[in-house]
DSSP file (Angstrom, degrees, kcal/mol; ACC not computed):
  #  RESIDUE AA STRUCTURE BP1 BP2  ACC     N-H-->O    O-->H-N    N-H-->O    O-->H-N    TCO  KAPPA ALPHA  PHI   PSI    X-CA   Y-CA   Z-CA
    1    1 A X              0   0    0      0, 0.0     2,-0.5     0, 0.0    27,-0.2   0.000 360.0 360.0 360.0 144.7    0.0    0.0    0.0
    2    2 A X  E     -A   27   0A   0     25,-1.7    25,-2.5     2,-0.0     2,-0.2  -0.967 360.0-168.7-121.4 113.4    1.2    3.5   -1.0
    3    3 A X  E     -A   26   0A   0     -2,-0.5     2,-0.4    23,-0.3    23,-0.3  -0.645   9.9-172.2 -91.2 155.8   -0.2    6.1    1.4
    4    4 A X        +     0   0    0     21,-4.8    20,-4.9    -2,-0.2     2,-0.4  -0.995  32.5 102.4-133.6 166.9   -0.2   10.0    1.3
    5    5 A X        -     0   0    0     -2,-0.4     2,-0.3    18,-0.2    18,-0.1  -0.835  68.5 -63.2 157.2-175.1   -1.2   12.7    3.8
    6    6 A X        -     0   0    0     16,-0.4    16,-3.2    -2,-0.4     2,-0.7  -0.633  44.6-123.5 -91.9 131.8    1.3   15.4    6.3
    7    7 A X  E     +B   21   0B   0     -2,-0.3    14,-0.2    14,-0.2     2,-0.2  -0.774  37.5 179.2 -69.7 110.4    3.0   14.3    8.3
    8    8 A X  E     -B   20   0B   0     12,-1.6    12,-1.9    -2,-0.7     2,-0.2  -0.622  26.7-115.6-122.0 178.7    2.6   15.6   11.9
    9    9 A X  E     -B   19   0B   0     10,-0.2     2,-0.3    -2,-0.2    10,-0.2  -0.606  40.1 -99.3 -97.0 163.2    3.7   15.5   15.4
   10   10 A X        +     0   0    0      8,-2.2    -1,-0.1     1,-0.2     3,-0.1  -0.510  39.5 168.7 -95.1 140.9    1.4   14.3   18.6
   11   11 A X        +     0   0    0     -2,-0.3    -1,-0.2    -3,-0.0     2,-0.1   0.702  58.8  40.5-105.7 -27.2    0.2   17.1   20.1
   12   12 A X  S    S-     0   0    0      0, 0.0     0, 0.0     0, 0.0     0, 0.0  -0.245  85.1-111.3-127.8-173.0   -2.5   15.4   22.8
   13   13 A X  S    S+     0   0    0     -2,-0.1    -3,-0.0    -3,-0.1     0, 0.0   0.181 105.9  90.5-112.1 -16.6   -2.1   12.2   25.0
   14   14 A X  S    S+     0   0    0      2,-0.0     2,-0.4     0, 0.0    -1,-0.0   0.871  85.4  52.8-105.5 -50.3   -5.1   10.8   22.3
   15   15 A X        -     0   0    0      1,-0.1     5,-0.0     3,-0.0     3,-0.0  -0.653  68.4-163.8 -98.8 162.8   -2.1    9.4   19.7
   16   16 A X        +     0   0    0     -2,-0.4     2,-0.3     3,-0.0    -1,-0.1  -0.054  62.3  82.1-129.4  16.6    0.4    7.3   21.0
   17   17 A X  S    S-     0   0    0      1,-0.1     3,-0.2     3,-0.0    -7,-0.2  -0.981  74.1-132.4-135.5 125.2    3.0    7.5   18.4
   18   18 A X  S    S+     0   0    0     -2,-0.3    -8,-2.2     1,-0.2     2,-0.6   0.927  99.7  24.8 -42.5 -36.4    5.7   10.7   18.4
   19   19 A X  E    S+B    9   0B   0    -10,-0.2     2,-0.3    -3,-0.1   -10,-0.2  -0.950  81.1 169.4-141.8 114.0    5.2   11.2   14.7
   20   20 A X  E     -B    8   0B   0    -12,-1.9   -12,-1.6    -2,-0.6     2,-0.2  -0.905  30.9-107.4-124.8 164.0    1.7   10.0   12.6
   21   21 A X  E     -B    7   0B   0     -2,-0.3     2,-0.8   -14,-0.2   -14,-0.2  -0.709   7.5-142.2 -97.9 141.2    0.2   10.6    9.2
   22   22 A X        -     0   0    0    -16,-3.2   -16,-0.4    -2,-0.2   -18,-0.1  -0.775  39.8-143.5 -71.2  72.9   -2.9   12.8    8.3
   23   23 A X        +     0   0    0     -2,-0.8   -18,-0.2   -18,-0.1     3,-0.1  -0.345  37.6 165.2 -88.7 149.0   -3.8   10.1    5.9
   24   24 A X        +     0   0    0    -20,-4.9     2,-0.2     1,-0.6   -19,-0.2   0.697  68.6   3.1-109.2 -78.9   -5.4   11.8    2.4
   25   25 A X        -     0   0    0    -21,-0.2   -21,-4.8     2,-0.0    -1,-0.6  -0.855  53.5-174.1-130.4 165.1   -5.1    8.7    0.1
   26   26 A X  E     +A    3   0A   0    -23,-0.3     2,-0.4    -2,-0.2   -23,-0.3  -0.969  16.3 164.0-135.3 105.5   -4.1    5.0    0.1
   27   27 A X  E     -A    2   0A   0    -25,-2.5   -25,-1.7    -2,-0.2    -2,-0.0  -0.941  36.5 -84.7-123.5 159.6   -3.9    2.8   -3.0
   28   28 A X        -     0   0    0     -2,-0.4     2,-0.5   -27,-0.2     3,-0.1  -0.154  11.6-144.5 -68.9 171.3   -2.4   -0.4   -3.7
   29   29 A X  S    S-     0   0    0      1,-0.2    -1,-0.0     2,-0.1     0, 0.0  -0.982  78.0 -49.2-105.7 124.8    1.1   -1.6   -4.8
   30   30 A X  S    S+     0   0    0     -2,-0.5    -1,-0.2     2,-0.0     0, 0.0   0.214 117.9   6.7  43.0-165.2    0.2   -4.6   -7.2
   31   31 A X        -     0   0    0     -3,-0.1     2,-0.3     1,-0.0    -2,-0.1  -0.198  64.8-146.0 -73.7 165.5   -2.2   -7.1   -6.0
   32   32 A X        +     0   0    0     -4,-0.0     2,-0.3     2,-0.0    -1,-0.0  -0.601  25.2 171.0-124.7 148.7   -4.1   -6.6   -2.6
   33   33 A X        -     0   0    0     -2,-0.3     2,-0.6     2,-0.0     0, 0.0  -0.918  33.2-129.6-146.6 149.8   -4.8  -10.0   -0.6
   34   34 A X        -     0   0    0     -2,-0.3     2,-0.2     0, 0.0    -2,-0.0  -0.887  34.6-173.3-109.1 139.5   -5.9  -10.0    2.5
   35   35 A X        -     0   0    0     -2,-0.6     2,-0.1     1,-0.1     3,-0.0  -0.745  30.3 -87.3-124.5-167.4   -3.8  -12.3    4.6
   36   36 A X        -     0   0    0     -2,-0.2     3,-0.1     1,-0.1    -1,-0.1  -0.385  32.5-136.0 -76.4 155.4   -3.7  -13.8    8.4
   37   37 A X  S    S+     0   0    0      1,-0.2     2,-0.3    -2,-0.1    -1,-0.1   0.805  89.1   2.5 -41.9 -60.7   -2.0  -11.5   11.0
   38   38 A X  S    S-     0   0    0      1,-0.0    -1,-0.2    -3,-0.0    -2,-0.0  -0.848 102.8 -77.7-148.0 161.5   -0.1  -14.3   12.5
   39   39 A X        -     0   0    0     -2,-0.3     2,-0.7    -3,-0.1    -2,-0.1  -0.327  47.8-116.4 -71.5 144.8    0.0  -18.4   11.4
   40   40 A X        +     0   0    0      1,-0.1    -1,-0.1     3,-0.0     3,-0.0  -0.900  46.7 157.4 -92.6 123.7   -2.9  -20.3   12.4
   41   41 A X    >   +     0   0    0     -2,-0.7     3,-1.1     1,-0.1    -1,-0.1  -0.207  32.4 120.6 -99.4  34.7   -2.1  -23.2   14.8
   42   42 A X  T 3  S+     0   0    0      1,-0.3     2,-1.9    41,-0.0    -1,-0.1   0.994  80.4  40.3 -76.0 -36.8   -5.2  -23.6   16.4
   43   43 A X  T 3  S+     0   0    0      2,-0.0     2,-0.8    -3,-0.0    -1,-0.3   0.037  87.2 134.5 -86.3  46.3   -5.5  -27.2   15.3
   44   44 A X    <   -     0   0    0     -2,-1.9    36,-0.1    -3,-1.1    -3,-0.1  -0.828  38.5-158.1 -69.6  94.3   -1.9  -27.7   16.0
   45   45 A X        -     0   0    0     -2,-0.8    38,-0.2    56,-0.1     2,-0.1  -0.378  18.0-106.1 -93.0 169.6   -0.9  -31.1   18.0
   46   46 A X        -     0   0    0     56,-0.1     2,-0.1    36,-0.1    38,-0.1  -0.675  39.9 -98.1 -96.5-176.3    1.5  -32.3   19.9
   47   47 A X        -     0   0    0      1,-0.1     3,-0.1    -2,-0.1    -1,-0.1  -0.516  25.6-146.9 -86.8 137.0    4.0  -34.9   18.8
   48   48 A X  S    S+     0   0    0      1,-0.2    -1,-0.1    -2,-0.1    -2,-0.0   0.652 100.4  67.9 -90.1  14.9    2.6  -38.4   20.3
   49   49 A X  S    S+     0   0    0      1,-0.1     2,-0.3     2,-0.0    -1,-0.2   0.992  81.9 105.6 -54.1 -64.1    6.6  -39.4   20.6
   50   50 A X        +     0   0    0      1,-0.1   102,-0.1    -3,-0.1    -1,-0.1  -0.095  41.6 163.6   3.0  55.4    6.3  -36.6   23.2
   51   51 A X  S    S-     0   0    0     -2,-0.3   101,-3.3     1,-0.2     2,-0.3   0.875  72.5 -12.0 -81.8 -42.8    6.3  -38.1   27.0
   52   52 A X        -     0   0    0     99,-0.2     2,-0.2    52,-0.1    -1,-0.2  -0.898  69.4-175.7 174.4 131.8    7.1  -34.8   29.4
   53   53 A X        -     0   0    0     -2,-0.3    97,-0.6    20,-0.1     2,-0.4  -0.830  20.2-124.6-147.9-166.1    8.4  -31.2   27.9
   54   54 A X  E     -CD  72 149C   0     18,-1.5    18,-1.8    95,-0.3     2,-0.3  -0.950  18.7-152.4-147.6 107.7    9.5  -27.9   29.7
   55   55 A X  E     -CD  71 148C   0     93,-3.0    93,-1.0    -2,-0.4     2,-0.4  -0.865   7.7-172.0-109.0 165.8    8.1  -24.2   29.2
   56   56 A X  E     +CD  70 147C   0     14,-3.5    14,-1.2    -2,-0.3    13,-0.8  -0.975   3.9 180.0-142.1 131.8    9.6  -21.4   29.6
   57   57 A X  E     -CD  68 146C   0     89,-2.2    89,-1.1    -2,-0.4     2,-0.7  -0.860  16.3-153.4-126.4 139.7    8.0  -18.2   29.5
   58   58 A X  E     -C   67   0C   0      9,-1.3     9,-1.7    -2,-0.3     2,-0.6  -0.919  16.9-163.2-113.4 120.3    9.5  -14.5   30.0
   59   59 A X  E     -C   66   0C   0     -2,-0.7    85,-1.7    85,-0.4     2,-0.7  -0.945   9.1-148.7-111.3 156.4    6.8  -12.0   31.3
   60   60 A X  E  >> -CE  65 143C   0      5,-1.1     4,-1.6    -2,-0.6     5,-1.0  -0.880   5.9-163.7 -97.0  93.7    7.7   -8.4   30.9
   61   61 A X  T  45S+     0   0    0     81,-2.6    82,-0.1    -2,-0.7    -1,-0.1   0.634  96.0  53.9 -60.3  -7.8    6.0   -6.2   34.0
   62   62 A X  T  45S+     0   0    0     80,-0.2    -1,-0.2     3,-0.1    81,-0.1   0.875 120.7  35.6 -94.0 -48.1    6.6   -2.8   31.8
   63   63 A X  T  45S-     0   0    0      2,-0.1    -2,-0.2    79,-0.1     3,-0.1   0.605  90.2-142.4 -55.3 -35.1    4.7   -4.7   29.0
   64   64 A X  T  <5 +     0   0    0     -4,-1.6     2,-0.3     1,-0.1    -3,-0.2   0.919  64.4 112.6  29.2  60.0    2.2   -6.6   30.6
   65   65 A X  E   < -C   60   0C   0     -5,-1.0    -5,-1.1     2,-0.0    -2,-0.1  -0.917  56.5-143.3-149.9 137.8    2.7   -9.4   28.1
   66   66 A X  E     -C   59   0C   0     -2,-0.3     2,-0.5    -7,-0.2    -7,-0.2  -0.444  18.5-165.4 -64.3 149.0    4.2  -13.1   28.4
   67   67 A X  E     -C   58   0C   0     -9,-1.7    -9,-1.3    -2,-0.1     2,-1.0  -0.994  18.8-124.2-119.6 136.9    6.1  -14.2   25.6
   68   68 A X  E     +C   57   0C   0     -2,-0.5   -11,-0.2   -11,-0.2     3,-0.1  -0.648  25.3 178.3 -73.2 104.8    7.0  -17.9   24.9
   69   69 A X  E     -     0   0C   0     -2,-1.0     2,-0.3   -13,-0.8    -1,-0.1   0.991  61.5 -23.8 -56.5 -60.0   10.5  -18.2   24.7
   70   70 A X  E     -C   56   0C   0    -14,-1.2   -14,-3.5    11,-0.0     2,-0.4  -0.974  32.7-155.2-150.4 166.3   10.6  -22.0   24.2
   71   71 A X  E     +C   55   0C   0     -2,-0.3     7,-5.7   -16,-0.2     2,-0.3  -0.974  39.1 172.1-142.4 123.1    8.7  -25.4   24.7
   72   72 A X  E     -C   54   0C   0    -18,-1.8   -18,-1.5    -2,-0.4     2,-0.4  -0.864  23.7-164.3-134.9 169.4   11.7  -28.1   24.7
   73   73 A X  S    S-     0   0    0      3,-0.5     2,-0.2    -2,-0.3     3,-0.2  -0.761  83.9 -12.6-133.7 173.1   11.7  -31.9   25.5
   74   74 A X  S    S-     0   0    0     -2,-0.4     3,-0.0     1,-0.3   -21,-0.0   0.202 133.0 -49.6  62.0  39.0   15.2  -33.4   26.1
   75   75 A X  S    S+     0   0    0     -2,-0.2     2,-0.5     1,-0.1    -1,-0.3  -0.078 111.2 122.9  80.4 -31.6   16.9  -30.2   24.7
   76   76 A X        -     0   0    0     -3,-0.2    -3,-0.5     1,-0.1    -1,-0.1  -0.795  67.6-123.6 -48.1  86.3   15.0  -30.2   21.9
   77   77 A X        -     0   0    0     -2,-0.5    -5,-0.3    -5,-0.2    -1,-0.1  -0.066  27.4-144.8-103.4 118.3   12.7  -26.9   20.8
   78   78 A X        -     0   0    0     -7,-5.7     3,-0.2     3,-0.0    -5,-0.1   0.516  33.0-112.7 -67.3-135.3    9.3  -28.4   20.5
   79   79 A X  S    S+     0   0    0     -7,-0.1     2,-0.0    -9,-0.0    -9,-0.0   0.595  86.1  13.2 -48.1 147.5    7.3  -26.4   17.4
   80   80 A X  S >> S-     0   0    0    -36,-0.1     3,-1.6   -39,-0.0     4,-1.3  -0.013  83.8-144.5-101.1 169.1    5.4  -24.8   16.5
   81   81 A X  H 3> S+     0   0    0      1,-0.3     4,-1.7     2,-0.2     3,-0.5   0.755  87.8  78.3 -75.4 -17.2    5.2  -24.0   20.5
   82   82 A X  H 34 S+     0   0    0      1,-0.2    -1,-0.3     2,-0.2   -36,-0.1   0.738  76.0  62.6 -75.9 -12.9    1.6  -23.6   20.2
   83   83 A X  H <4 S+     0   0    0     -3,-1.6    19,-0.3   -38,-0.2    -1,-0.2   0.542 113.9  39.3 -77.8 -24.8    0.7  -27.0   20.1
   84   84 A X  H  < S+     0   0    0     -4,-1.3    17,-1.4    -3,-0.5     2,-0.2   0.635 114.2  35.6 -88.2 -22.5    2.3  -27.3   24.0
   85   85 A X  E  <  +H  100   0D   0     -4,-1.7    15,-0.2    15,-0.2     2,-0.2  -0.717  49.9 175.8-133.2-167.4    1.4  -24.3   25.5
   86   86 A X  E     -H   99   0D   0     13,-0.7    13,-1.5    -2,-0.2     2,-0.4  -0.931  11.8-142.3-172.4 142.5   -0.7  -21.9   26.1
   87   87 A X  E     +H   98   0D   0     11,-0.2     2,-0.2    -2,-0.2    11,-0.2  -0.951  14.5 175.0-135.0 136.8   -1.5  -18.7   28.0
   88   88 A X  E     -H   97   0D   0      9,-2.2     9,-1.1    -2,-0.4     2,-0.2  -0.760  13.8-164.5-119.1 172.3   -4.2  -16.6   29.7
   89   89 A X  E     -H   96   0D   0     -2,-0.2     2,-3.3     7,-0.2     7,-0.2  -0.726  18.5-141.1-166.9  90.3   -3.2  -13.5   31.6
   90   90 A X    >>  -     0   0    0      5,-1.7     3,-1.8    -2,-0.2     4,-1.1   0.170  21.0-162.1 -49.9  39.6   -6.1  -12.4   33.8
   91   91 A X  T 34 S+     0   0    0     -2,-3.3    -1,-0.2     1,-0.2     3,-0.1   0.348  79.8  39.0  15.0 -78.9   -5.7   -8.5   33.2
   92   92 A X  T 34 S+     0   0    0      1,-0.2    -1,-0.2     2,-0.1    -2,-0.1   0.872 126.4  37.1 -66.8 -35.1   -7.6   -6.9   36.1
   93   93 A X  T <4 S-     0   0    0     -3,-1.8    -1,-0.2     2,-0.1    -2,-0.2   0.811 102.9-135.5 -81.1 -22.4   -6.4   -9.6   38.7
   94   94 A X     <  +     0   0    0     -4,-1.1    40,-0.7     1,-0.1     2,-0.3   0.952  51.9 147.4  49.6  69.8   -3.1   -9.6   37.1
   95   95 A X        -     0   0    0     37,-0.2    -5,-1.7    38,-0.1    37,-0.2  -0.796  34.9-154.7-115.8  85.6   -2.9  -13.5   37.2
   96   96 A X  E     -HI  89 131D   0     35,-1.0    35,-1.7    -2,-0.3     2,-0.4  -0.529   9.9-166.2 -77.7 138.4   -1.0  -15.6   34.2
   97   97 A X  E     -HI  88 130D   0     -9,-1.1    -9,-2.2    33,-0.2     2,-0.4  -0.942   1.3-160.1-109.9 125.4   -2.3  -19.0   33.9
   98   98 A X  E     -HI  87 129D   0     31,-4.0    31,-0.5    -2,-0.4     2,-0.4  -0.838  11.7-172.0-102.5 145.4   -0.1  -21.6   31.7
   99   99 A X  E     -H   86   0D   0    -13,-1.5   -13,-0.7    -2,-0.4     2,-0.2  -0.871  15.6-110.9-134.9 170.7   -1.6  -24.4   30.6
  100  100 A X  E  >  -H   85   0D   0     -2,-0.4     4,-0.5    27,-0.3   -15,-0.2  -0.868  35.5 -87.1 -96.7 120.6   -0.4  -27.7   28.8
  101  101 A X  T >4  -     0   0    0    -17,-1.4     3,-1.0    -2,-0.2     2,-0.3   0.171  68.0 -71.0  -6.2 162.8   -0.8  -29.3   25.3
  102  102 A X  T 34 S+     0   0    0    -19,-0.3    -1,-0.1     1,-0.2   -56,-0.1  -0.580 123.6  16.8 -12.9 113.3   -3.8  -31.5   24.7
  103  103 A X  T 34 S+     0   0    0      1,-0.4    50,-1.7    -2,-0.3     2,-0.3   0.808 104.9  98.4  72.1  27.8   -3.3  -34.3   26.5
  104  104 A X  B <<  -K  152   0E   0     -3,-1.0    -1,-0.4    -4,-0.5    48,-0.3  -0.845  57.7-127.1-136.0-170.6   -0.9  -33.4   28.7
  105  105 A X        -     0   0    0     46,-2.1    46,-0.2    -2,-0.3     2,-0.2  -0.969  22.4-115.8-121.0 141.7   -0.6  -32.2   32.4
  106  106 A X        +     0   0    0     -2,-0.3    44,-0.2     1,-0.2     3,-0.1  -0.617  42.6 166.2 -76.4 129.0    0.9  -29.4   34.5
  107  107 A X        +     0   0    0     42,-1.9     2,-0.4     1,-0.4    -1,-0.2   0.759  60.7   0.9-110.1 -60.5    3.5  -31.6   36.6
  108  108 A X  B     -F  149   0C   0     41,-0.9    41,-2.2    10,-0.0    -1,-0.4  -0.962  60.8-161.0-124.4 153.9    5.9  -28.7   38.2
  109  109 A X        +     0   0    0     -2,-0.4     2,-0.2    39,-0.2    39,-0.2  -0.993  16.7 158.2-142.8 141.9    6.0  -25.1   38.1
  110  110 A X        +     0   0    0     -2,-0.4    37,-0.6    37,-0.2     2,-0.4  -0.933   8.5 112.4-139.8 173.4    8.7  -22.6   38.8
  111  111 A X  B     -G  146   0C   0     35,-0.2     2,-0.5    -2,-0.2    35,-0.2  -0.841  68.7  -4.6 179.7-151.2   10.2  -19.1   38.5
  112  112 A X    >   -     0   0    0     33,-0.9     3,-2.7    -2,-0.4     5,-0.3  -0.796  57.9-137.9 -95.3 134.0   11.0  -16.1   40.3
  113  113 A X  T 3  S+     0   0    0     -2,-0.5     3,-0.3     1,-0.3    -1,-0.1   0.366  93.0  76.7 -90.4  15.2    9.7  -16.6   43.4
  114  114 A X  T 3  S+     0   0    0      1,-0.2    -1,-0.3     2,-0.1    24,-0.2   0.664  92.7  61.7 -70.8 -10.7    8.2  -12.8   43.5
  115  115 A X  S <  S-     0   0    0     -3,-2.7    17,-7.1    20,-0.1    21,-0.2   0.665 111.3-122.7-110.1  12.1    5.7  -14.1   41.3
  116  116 A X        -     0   0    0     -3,-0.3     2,-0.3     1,-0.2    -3,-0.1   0.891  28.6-149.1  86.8  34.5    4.3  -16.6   43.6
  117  117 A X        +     0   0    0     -5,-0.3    -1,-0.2    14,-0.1     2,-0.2  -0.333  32.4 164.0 -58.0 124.5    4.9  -19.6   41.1
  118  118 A X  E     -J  130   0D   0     12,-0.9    12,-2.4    -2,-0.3     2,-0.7  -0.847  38.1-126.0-122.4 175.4    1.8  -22.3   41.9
  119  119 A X  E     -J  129   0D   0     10,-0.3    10,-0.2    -2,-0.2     3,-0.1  -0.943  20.0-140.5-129.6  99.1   -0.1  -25.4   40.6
  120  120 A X        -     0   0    0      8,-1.6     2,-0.5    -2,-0.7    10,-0.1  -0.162  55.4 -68.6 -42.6 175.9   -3.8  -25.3   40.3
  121  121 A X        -     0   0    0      1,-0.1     3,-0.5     6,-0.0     6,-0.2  -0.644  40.1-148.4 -97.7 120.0   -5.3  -28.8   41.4
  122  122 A X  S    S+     0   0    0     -2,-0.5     5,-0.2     1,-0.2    -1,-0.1   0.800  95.0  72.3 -40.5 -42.1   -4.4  -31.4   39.1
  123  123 A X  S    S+     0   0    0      3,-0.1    -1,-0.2     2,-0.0     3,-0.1   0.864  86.5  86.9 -47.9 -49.5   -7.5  -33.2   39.7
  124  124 A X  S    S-     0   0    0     -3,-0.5     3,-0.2     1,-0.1    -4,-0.0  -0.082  81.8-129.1 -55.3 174.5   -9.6  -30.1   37.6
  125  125 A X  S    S+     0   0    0      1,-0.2    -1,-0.1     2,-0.0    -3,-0.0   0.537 106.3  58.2-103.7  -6.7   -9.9  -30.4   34.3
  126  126 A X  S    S+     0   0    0     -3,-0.1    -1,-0.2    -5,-0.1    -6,-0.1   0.635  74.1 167.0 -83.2   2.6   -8.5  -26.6   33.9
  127  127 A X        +     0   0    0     -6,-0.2   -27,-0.3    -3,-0.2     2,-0.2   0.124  11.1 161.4 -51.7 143.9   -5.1  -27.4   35.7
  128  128 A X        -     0   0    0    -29,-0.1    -8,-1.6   -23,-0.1     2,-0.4  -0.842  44.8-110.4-144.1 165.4   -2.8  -24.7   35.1
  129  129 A X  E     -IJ  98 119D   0    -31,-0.5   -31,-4.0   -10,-0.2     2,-0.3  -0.885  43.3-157.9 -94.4 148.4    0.6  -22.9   36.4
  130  130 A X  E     -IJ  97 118D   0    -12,-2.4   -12,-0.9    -2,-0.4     2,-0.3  -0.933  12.5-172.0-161.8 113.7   -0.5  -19.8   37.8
  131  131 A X  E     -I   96   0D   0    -35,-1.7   -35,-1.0    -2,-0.3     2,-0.7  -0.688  22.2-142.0 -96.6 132.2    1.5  -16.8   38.3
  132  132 A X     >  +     0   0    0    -17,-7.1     4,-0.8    -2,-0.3   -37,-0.2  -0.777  17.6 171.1-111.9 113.5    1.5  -13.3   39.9
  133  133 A X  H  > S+     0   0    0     -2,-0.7     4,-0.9     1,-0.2    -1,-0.2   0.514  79.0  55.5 -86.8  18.2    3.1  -11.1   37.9
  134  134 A X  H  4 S+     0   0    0    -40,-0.7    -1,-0.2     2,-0.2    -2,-0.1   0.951 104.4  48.3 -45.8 -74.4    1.7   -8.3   40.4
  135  135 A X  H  4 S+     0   0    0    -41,-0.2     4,-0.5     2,-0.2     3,-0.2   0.574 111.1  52.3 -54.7 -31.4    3.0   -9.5   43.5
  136  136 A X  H ><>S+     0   0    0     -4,-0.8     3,-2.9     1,-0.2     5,-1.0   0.980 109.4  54.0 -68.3 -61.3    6.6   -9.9   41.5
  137  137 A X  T 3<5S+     0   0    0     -4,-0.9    -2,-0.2     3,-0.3    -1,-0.2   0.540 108.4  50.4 -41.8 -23.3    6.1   -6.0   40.5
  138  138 A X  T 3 5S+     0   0    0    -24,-0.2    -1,-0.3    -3,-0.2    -2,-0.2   0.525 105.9  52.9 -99.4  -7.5    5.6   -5.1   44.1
  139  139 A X  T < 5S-     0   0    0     -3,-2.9    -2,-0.2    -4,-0.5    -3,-0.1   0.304 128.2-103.2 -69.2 -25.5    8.2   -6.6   44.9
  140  140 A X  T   5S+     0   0    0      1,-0.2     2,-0.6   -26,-0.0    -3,-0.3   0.538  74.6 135.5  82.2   8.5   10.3   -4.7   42.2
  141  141 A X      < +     0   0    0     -5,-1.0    -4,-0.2     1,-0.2     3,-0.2  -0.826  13.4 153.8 -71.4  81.9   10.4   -7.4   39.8
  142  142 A X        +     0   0    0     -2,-0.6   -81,-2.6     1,-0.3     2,-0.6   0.909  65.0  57.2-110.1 -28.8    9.8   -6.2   36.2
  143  143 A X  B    S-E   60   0C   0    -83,-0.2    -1,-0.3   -82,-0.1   -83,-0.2  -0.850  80.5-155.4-131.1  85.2   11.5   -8.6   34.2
  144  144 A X        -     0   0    0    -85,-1.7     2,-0.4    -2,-0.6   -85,-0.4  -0.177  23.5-163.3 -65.8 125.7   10.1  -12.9   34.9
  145  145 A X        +     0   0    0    -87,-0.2   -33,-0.9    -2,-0.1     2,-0.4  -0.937  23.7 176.4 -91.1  97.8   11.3  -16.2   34.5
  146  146 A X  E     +DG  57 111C   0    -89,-1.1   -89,-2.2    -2,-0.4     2,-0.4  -0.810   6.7 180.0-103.2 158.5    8.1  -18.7   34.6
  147  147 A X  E     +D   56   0C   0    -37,-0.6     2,-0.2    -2,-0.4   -37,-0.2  -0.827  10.9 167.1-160.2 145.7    8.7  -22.2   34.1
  148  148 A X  E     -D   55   0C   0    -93,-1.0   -93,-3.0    -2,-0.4     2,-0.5  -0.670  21.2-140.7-173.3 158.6    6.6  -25.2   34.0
  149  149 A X  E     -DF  54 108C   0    -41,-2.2   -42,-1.9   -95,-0.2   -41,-0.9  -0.906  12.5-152.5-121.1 118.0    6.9  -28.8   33.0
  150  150 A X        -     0   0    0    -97,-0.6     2,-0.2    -2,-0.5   -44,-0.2  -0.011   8.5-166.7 -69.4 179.5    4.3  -30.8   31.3
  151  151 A X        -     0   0    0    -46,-0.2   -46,-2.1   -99,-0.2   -99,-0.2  -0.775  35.5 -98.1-178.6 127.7    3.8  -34.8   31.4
  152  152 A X  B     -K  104   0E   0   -101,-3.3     2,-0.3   -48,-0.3   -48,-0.2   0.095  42.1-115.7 -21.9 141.0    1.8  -36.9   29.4
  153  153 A X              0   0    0    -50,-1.7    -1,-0.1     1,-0.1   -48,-0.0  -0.874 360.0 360.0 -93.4 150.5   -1.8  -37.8   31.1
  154  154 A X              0   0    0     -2,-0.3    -1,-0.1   -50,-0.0    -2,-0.1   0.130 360.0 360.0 -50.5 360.0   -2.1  -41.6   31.9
């Protein structure tokens, strides 16, 4: 896409970028497709070689976003990493929950222990690692190591 308009600078709190376009017109460069954002893996599985793997998550407190670094088995970089893990990241409670492949189970979890790494009850069917990155942050903690290790279910 070939845009035009002025370029200006943020004057208000309203834009969020130092320097944005007044945009006047847009047309395409060759042909337009619309594609996906980001790859789809929801139907993604894991490998059923797979016994027991390890993820390892960095959360950013400035950010308030996890990233997945890696999902490994036996040194080995699982992908794509979305077929082992998974994340929710309660916003207002400021609670990360990690979860486990299909068909597998949260076995241990660890981290930096500002963030209060724990184990939901295995017995649920929602079992999670569950994280505060809050408590870390009050702590003085802005930058997380979370950990947890999956294991096949029986």
């Amino acid at each position: 896409m070939r845009s035009g308009g002025e370029l200006q600078y943020r004057s208000t709190g309203y834009i969020h970028t130092e320097i944005y376009q007044n945009l006047q017109t847009i047309e395409p460069i060759g042909k337009c497709e619309r594609k996906p954002a980001f790859p789809d893996y929801s139907n993604a599985k894991p490998d059923s070689g797979i016994r027991e793997y390890r993820v390892d998550m960095i959360f950013n407190n400035k950010q308030n976003r996890p990233i997945v670094l890696r999902v490994t088995s036996a040194g080995k970089q699982l992908q794509p990493w979305q077929a082992y893990a998974s994340y929710f990241f309660n916003g207002p409670a400021d609670i990360l929950y990690g979860y486990c492949g299909e068909g597998f189970a949260t076995d241990r979890v660890f981290g930096t222990p500002e963030a209060d790494p724990s184990h939901t009850d295995p017995e649920e069917e929602d079992d999670s690692a569950v994280f505060s990155p809050d408590a870390a942050a009050a702590a003085g903690k802005q930058h997380l190591q979370l950990t947890y290790t999956c294991v096949r279910n029986p």
